[in-house]
DOKELUM-275436 format. One record per residue: x, y, z of N, C-alpha, C, CB in turn; residue in three letters. Coordinates in Angstrom, 2 decimals, m for minus. Glycine has a CB too. Example, Ala and Ser with C-alpha at 12.3 -4.5 7.8 and 13.67 -1.06 7.14 Angstrom:
((13.19, m5.69, 7.80), (12.30, m4.50, 7.80), (13.20, m3.30, 7.80), (11.31, m4.47, 9.05), "ALA") ((12.85, m2.25, 7.08), (13.67, m1.06, 7.14), (12.90, 0.03, 7.87), (14.08, m0.60, 5.72), "SER") 
This chain:
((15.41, m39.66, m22.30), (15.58, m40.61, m23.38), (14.95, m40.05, m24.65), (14.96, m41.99, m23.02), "UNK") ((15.50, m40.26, m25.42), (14.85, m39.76, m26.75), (15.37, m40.61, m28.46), (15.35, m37.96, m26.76), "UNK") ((14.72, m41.15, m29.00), (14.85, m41.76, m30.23), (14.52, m40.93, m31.39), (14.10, m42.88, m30.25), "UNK") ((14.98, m40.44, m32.42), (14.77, m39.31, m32.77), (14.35, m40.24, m34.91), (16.49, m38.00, m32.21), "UNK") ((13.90, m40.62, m35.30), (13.81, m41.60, m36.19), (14.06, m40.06, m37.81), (11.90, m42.78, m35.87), "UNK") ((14.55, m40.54, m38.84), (14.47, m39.63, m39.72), (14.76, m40.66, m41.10), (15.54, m38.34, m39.37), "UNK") ((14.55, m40.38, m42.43), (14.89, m40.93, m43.79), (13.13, m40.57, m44.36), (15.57, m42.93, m43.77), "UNK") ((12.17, m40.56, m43.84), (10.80, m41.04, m44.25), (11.11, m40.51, m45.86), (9.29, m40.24, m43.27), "UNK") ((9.81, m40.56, m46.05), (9.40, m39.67, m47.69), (8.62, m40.66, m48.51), (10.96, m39.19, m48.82), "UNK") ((8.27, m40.25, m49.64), (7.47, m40.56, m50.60), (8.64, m41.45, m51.35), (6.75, m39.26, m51.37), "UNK") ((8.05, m42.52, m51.93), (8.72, m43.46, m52.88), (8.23, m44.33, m54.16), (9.15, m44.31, m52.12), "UNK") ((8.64, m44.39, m55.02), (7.78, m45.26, m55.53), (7.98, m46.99, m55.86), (7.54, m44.60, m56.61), "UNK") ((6.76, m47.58, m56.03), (7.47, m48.35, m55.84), (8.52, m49.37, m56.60), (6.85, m48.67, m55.36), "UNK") ((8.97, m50.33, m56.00), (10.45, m51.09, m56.31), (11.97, m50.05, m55.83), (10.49, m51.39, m58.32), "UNK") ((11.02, m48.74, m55.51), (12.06, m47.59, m55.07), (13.23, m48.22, m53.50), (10.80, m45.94, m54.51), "UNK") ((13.73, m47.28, m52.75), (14.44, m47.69, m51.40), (14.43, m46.31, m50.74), (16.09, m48.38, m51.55), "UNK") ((14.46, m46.58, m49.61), (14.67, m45.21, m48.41), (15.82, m45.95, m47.08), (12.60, m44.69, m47.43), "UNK") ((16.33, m45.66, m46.93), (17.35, m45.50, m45.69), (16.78, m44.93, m44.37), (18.52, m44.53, m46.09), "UNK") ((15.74, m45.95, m43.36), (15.62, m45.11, m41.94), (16.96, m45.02, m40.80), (14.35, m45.87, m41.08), "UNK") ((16.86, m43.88, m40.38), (17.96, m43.78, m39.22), (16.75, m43.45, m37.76), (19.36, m42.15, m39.62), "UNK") ((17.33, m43.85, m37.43), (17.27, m43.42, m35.66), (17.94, m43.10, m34.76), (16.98, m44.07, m34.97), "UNK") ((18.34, m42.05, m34.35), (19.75, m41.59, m33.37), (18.99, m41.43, m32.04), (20.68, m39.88, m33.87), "UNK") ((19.55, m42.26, m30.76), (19.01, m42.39, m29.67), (20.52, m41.53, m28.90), (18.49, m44.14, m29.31), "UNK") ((19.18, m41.25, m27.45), (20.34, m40.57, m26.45), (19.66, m40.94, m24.99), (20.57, m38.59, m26.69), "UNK") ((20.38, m40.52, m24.08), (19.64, m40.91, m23.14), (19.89, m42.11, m22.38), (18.61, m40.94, m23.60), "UNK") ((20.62, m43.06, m22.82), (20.68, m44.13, m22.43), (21.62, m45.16, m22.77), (19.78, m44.40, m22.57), "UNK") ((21.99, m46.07, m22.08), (23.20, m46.69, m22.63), (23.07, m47.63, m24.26), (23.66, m47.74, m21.35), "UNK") ((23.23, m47.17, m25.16), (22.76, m47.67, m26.37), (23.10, m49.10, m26.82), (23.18, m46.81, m27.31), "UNK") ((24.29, m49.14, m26.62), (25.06, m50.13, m26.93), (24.47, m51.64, m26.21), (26.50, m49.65, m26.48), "UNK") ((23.91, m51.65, m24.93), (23.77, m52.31, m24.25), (22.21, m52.71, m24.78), (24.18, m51.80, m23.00), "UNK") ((21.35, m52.51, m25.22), (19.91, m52.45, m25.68), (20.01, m53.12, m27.02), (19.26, m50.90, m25.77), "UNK") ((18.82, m54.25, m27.19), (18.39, m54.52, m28.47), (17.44, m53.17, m28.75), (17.60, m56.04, m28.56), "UNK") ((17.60, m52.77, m30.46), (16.72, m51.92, m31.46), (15.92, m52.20, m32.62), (17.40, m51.16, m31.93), "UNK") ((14.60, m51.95, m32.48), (14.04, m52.53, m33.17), (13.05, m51.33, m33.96), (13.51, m53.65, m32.43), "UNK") ((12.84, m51.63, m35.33), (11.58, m51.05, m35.84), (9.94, m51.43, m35.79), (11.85, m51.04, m36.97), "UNK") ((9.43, m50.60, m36.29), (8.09, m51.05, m36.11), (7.15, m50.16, m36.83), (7.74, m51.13, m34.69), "UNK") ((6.10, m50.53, m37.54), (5.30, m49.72, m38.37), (3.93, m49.79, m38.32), (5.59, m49.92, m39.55), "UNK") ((3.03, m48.88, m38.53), (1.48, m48.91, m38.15), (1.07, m48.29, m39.72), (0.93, m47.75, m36.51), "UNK") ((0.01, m48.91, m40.56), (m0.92, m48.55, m41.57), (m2.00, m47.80, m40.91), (m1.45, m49.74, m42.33), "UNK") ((m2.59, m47.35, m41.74), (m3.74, m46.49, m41.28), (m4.47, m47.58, m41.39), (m4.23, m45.15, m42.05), "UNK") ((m5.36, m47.23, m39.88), (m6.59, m48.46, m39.39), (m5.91, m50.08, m39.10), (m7.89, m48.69, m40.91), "UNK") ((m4.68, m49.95, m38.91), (m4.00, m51.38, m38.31), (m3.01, m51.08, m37.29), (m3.20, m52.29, m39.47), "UNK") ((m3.02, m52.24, m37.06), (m2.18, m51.89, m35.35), (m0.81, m52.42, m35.54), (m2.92, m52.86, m33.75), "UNK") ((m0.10, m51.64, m34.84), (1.46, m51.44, m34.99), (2.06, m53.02, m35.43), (2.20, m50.81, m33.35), "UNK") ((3.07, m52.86, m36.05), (3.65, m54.38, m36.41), (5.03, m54.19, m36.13), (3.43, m54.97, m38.05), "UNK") ((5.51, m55.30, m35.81), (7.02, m55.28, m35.59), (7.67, m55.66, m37.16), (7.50, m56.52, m34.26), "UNK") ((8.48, m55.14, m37.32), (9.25, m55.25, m38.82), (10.29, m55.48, m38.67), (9.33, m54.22, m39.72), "UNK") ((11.59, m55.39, m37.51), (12.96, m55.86, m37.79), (13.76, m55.53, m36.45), (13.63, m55.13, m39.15), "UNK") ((14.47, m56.06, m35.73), (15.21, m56.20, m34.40), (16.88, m56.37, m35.43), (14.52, m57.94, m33.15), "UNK") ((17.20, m55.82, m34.14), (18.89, m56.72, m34.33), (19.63, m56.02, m32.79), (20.17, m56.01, m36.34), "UNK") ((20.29, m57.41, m31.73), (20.64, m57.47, m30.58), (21.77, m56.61, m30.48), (20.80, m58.70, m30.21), "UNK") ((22.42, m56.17, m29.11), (22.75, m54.97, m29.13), (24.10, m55.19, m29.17), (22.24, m54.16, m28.15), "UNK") ((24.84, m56.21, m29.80), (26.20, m56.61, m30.51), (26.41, m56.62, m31.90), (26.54, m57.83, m30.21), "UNK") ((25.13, m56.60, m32.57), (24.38, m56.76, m33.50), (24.52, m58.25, m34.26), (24.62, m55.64, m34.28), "UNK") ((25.10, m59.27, m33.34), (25.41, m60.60, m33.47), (23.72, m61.48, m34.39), (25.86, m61.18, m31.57), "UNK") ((23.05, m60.50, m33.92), (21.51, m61.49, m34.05), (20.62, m60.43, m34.79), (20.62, m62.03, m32.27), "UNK") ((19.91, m60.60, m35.84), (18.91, m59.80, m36.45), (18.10, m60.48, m36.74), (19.17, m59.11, m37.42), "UNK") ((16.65, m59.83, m36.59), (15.28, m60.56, m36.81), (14.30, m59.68, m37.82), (14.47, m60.78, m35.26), "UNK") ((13.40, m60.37, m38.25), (12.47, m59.53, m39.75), (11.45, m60.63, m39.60), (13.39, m59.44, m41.77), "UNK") ((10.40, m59.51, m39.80), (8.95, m60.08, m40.40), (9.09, m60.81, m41.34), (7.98, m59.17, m40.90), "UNK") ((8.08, m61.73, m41.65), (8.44, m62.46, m43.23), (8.41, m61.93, m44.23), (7.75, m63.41, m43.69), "UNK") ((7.29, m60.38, m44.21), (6.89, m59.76, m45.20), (8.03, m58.60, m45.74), (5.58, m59.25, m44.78), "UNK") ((9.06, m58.73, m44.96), (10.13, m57.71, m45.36), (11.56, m58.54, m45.55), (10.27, m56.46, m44.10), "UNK") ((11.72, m59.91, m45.04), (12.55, m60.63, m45.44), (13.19, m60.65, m47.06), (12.01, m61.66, m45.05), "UNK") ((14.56, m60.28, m47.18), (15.49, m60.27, m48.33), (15.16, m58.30, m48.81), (14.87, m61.81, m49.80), "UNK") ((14.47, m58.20, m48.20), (14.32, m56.94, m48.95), (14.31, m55.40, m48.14), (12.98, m57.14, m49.70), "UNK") ((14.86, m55.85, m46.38), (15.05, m54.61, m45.55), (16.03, m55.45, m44.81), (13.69, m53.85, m44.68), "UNK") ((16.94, m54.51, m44.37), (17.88, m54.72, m43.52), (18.42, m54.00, m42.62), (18.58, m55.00, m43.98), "UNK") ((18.34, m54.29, m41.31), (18.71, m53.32, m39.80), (19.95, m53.84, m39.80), (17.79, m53.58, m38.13), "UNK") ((20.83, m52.52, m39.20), (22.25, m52.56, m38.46), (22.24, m51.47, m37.81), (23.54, m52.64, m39.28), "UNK") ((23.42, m51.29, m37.07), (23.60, m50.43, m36.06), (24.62, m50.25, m36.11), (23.29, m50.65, m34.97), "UNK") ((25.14, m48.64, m35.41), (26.36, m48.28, m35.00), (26.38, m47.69, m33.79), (26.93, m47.53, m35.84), "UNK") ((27.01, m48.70, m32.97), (26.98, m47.98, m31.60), (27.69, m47.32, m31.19), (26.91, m48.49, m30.74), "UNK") ((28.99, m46.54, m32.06), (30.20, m45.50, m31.88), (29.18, m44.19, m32.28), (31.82, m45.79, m33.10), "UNK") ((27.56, m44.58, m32.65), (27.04, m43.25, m33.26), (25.74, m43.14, m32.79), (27.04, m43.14, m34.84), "UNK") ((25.36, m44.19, m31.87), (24.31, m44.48, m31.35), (23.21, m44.27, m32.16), (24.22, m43.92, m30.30), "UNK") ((23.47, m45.01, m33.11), (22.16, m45.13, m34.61), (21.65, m46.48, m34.54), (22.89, m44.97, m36.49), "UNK") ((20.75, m46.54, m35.47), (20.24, m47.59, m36.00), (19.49, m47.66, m37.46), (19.48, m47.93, m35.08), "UNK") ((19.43, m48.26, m38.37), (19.42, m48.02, m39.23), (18.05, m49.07, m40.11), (20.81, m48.01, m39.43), "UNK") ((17.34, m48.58, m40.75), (16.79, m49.87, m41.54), (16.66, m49.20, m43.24), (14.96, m50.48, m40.76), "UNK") ((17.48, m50.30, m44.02), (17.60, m50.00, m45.48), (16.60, m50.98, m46.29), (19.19, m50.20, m45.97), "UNK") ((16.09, m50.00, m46.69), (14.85, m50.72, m47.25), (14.24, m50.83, m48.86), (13.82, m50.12, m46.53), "UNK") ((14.35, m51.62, m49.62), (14.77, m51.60, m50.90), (13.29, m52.71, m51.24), (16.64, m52.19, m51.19), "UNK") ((13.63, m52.72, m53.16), (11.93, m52.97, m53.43), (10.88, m52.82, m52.61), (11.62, m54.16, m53.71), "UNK") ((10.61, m51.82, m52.45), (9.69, m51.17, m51.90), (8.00, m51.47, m52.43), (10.19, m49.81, m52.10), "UNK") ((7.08, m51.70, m51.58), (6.18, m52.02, m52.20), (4.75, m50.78, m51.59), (6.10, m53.71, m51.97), "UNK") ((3.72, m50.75, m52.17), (2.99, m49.92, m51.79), (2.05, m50.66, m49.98), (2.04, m49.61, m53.33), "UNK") ((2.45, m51.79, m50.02), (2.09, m52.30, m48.65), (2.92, m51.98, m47.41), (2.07, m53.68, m48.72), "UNK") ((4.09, m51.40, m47.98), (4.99, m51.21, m47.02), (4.87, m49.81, m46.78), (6.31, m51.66, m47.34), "UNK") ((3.84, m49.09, m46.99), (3.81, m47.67, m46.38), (2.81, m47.66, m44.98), (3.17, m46.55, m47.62), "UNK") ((3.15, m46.98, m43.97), (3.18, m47.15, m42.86), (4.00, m45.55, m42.54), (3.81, m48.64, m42.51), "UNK") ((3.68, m45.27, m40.58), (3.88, m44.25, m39.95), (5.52, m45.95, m39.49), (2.21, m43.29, m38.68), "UNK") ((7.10, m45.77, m39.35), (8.25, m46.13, m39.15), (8.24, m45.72, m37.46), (9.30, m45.42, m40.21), "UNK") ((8.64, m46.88, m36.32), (8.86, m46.27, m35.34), (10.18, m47.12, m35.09), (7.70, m46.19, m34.34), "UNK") ((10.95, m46.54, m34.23), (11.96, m46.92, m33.59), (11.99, m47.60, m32.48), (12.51, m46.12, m33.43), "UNK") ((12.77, m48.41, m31.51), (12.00, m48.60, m30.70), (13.45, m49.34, m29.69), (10.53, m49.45, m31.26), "UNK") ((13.34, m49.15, m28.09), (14.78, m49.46, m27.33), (14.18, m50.46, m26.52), (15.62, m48.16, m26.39), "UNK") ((14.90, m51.61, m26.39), (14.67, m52.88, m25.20), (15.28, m53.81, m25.15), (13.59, m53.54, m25.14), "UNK") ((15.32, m54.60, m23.71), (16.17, m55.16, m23.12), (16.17, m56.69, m24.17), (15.80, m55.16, m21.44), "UNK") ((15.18, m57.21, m24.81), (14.94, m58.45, m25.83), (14.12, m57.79, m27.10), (13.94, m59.83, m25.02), "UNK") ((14.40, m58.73, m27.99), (13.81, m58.50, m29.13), (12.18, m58.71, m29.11), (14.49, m59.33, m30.09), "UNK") ((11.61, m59.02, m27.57), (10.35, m58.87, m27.02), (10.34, m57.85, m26.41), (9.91, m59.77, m26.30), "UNK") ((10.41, m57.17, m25.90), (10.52, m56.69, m24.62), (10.76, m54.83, m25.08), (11.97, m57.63, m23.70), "UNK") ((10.29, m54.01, m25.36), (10.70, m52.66, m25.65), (9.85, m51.62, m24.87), (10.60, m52.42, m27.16), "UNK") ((11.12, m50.83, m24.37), (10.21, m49.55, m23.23), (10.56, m48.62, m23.68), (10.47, m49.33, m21.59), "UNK") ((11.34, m47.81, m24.88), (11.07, m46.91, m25.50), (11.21, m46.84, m26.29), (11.22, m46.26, m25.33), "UNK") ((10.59, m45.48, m27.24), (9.78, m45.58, m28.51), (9.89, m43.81, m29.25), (7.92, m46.15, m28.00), "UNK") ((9.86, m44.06, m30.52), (10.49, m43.04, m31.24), (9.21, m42.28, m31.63), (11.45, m43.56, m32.46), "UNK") ((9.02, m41.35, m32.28), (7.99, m40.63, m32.75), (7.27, m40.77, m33.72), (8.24, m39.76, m32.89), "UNK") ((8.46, m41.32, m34.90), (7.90, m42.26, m35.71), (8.04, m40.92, m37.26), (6.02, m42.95, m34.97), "UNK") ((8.14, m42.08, m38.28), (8.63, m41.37, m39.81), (7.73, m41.62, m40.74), (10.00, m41.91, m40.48), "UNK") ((7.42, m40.89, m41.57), (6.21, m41.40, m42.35), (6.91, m42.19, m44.08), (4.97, m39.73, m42.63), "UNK") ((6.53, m43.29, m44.12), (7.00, m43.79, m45.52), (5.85, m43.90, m46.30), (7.75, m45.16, m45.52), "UNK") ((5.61, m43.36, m47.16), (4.64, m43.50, m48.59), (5.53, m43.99, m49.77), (3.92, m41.90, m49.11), "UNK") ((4.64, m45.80, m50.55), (5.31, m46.01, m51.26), (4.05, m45.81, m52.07), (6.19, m47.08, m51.16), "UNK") ((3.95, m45.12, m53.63), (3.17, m44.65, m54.61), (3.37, m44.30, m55.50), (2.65, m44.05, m54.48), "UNK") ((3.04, m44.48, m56.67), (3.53, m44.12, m58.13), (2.62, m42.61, m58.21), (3.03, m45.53, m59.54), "UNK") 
C-alpha cells in the first residue's frame, strides 16, 4: 500500500496550493480519503474526508468555505484545493485511507505547506 501525497510548498498568505495524493495498493474506490495535518508541537488534526462515491464530504470548521477535497477514482487520487490561505494553516499535509470518515489504517508520508509572507 502506498499513498504518495505531493503539491506542498511555500505560500503566501491569501495565496492557494492544490494537494494530490495518488494511492496504490488497494482497492481505492471502495475507501473513504481523508487529509490531515500536524503544526509543529501539536498533534495531528483531521482537516477534510470525502466517502468513497464522493457522495459525502466533511471539513474542520477552521477550513470550511476555503478547502475543498474530491477525488478521482479512474486515477486513484485525491485531492485537497486549498485557497485563502492563512499562516495557521501551515502544517506537515497527510493523506490518509479508511473504511469511515473515523476509522483510517493507512497513511501517507505527508507534504510540507508553509503559508508566509
Amino acid at each position: 500500500v502506498q499513498l504518495v501525497e505531493s503539491g506542498g510548498g511555500l505560500v503566501q498568505p491569501g495565496g492557494s496550493l492544490r494537494l494530490s495524493c495518488a494511492a496504490s495498493g488497494f482497492t481505492f474506490s471502495s475507501e473513504h480519503m481523508g487529509w490531515f495535518r500536524q503544526a509543529p508541537g501539536k498533534e495531528r488534526e483531521f482537516v477534510a474526508a470525502i466517502s468513497w462515491s464522493a457522495d459525502n464530504t466533511y471539513y474542520v470548521d477552521s477550513v470550511k468555505g476555503r478547502f475543498t477535497i474530491s477525488r478521482d477514482n479512474a486515477k486513484n487520487t485525491v485531492y485537497l484545493q486549498m485557497n485563502s490561505l492563512k499562516p495557521e494553516d501551515t502544517a506537515v499535509y497527510y493523506c490518509a485511507a479508511g473504511a469511515t470518515a473515523s476509522t483510517w489504517y493507512y497513511w501517507g508520508q505527508g507534504t510540507q505547506v508553509t503559508v508566509s509572507s
